[in-house]
C-alpha positions in Angstrom: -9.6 -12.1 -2.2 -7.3 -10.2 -0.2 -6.5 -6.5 -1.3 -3.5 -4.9 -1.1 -1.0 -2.0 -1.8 1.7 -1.7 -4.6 4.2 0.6 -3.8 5.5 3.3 -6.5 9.1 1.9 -8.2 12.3 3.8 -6.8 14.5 4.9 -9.4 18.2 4.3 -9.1 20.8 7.3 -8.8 23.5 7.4 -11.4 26.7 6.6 -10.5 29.1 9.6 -10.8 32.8 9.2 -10.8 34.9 11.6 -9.1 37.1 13.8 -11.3 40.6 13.1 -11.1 42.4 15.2 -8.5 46.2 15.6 -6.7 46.7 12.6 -4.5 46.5 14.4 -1.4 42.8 15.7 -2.3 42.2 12.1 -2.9 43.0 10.7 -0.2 40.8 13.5 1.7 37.9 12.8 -0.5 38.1 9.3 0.3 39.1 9.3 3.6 35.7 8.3 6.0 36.3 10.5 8.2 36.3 13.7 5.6 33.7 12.5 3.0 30.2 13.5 2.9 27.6 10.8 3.6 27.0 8.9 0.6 24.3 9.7 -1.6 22.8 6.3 -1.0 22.4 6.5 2.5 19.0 6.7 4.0 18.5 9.8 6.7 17.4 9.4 9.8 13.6 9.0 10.0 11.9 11.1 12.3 10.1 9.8 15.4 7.2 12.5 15.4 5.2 13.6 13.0 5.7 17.6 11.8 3.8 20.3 13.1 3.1 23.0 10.5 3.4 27.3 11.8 0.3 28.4 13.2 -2.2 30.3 10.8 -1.6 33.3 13.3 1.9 33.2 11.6 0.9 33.6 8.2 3.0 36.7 6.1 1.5 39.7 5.3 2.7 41.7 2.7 2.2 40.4 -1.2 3.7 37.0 -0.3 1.1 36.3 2.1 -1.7 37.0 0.1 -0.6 34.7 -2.2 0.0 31.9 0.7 -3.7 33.1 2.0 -5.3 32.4 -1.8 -3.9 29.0 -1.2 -5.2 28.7 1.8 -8.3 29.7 0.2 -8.7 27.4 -2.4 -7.7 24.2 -0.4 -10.5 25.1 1.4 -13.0 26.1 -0.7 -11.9 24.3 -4.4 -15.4 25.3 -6.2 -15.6 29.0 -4.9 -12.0 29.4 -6.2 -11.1 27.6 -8.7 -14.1 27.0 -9.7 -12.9 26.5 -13.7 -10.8 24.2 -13.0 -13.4 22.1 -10.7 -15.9 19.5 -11.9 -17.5 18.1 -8.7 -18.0 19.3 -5.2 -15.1 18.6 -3.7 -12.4 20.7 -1.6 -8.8 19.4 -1.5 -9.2 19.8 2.4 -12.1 16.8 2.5 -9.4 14.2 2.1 -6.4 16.5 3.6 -7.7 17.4 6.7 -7.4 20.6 9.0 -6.7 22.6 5.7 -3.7 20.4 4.8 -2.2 19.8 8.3 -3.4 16.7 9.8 -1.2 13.7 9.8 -2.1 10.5 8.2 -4.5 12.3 6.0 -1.8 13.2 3.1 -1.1 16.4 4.9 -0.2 19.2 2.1 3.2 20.2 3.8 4.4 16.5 3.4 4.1 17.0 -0.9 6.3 19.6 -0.6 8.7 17.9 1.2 8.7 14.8 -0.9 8.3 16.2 -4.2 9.7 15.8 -7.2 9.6 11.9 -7.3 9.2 9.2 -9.5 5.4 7.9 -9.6 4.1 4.6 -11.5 0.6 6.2 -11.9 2.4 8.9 -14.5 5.3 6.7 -15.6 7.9 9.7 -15.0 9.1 12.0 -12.4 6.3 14.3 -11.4 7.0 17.8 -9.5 4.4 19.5 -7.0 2.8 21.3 -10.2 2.0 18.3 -12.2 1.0 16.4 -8.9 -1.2 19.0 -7.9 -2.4 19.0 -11.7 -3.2 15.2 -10.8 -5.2 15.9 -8.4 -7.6 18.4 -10.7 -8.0 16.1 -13.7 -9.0 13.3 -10.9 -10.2 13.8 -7.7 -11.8 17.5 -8.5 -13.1 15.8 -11.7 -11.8 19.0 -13.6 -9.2 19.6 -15.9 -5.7 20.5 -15.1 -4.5 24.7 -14.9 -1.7 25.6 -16.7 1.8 24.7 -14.1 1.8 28.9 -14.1 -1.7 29.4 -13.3 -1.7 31.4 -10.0 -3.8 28.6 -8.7 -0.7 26.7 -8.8 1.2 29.2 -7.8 -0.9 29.6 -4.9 -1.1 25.8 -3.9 2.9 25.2 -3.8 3.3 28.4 -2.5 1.0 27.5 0.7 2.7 24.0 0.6 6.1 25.9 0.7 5.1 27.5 3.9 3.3 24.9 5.6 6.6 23.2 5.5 8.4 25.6 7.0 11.0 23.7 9.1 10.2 20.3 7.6 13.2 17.9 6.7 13.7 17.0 2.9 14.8 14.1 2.2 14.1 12.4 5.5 10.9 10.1 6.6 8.5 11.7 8.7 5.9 10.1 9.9 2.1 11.0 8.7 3.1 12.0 5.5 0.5 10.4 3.5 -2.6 7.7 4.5 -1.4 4.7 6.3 -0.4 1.4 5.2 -3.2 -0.9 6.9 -2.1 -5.0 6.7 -4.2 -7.0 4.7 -7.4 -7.4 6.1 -7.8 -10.9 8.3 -10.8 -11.9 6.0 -11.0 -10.8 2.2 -12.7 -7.0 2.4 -16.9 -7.6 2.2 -19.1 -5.4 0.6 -22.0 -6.7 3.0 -20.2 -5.9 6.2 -19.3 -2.5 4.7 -22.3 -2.1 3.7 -23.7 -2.6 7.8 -20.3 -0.1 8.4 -20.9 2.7 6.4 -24.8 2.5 7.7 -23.5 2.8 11.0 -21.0 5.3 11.1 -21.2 6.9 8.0 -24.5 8.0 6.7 -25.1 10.5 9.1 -22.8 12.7 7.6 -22.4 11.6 3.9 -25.8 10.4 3.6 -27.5 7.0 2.8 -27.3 7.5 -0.9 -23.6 8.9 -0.3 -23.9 12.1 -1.5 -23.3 14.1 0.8 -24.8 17.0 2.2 -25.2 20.6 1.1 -26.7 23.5 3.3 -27.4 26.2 0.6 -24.8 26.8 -2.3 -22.5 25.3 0.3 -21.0 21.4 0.8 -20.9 20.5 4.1 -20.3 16.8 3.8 -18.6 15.3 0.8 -20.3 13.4 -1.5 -18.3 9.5 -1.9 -19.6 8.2 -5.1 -21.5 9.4 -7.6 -21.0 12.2 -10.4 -20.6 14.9 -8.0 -17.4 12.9 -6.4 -13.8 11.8 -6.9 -13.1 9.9 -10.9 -12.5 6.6 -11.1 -8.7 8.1 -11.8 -8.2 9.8 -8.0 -6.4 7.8 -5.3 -9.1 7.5 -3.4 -10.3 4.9 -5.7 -7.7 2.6 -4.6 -8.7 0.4 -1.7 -5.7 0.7 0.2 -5.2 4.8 0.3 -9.7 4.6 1.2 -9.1 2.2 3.6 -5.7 3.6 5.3 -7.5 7.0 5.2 -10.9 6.0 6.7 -9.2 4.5 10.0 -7.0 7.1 10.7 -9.6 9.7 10.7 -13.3 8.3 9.6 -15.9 9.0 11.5 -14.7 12.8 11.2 -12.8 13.7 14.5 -13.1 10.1 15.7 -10.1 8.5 13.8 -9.2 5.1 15.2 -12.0 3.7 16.0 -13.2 1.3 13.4 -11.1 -1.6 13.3 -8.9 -2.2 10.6 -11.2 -4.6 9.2 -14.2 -2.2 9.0 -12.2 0.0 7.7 -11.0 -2.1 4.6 -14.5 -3.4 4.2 -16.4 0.3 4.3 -13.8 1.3 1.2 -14.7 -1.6 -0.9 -18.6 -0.9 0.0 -18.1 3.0 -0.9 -15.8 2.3 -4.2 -18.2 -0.2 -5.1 -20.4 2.0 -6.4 -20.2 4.1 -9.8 -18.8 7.5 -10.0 -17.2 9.4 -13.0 -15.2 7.9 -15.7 -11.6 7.4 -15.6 -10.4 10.3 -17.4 -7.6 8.0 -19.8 -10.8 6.1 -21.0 -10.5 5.6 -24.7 -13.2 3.9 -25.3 -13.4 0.4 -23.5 -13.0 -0.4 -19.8 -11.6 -3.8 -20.0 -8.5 -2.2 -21.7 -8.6 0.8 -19.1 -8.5 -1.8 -16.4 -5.4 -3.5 -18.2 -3.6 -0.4 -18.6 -4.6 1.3 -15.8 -6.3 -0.6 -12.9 -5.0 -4.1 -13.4 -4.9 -4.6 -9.3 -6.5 -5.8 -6.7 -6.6 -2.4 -5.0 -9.0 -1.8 -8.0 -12.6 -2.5 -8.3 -12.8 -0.7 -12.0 -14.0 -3.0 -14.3 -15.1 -5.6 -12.0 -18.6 -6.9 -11.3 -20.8 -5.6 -8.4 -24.0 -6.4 -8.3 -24.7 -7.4 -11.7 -23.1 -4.1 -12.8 -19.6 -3.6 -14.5 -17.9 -0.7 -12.3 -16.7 2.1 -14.7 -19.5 1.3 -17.9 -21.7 3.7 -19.3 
């Protein structure tokens, strides 16, 4: 079985007729020469990815201690917004260099791409309820309130991270690449040999993780402790995209493609928290939910449904 990405749906822009003018604004407005670009025309991508101000640059002043608590809790989720937090994970384990890196769903790229349509929420989600997202699933928590200051705080650092950034236009490393489907179907087995080999050092053999003190110094990748079957990371092709563009840490590039689809369906092969819209049966969360191959939820490993009590 091959494994593959599904794109969010695009949503259409209205058509809007122009309001009756004098002929010779008319003519203007639809002359090509003195019309703005139309509103269905893609912009330019950009060649390079962005590179966010230096943290030497940071505000002082009121502003930049909110930009600074931002900072703060992408770093250190548990120490700061601890409430809201029901694992130990930081948002800077899968966005990497406190929200900068490329290819690792850099922060400053959500603010640049936000509000959009998303098929995981069925509507048009802004920064707050995206950010929101990411509490309920891959912190395991539960969502603050879109004026929480640790909201504020987030978008505010996002704001500034993209200072300079285009809207509107394609930039490259915005979120976790698009790998092609795997040459042979993604094996546990040979992820299994993958994740031995590069892996465990740092996130353990039982992939948990390591802690030095009150302190998580390695992530834990499955388990209770680690993203809900609800985060993106679940998905084979954001694990997989993400893992060869920057697994092992500061080595990004060198697994294979393949190795790098077959270590994601070895690590979400194993259980981890419960999808937070479970009702109650997890054949009709996979329906509703998960009904993809980028999904393992509700499928057999090992003798064991994945997302069952």
């Amino acid at each position: 079985m091959l494994f593959t990405r599904f794109a969010d749906k695009l949503v259409p822009s209205a058509a809007v007729p122009l309001a009756q003018t004098p002929a010779a604004e008319t003519a203007a407005v639809a002359s090509p020469a003195a019309s703005a670009p139309s509103a269905s025309a893609k912009p330019a991508a950009m060649t390079t990815a962005f590179t966010p101000p230096a943290e030497s640059a940071m505000p002082t002043g009121d502003y930049g201690k909110v930009i600074r608590l931002g900072q703060q809790v992408f770093m250190e989720t548990g120490k700061y917004a601890g409430r809201y937090v029901g694992n130990n994970l930081s948002c800077a384990n899968c966005h990497l260099d406190a929200g900068r890196k490329a290819d690792s769903a850099p922060l400053w790229a959500s603010f640049i791409h936000y509000p959009t349509f998303r098929s995981k929420t069925g509507q048009v989600d802004t920064l707050a309820s995206r950010i929101q997202g990411c509490f309920q699933f891959s912190m395991n928590g539960k969502a603050p309130a879109v004026d929480d200051e640790i909201i504020t705080a987030l978008q505010t650092y996002a704001f500034w991270l993209a200072k300079g950034a285009p809207v509107g236009t394609p930039v490259p490393g915005s979120g976790y690449p698009k790998l092609k489907k795997p040459a042979q179907s993604a094996d546990y087995a040979r992820g299994e040999k993958v994740y031995a080999q590069n892996c465990a050092l740092c996130h353990g053999a039982d992939g948990l993780g390591q802690r030095a003190g009150d302190k998580q110094v390695f992530p834990p990748l499955w388990g209770p402790k680690s993203y809900n079957w609800g985060a993106g990371m679940h998905q084979l092709a954001n694990a997989s995209g993400f893992i060869q563009a920057n697994m092992p840490l500061g080595k990004g590039g060198t697994l294979s493609e393949q190795d790098a689809w077959d270590v994601a369906v070895f690590m979400n092969s194993h259980e981890r928290s419960q999808d937070p819209r479970f009702k109650g049966s997890v054949a009709e969360t996979r329906k509703k939910y998960h009904d993809t191959d980028d999904s393992l939820y509700g499928m057999t490993v090992n003798g064991h449904v994945l997302g069952s009590p």
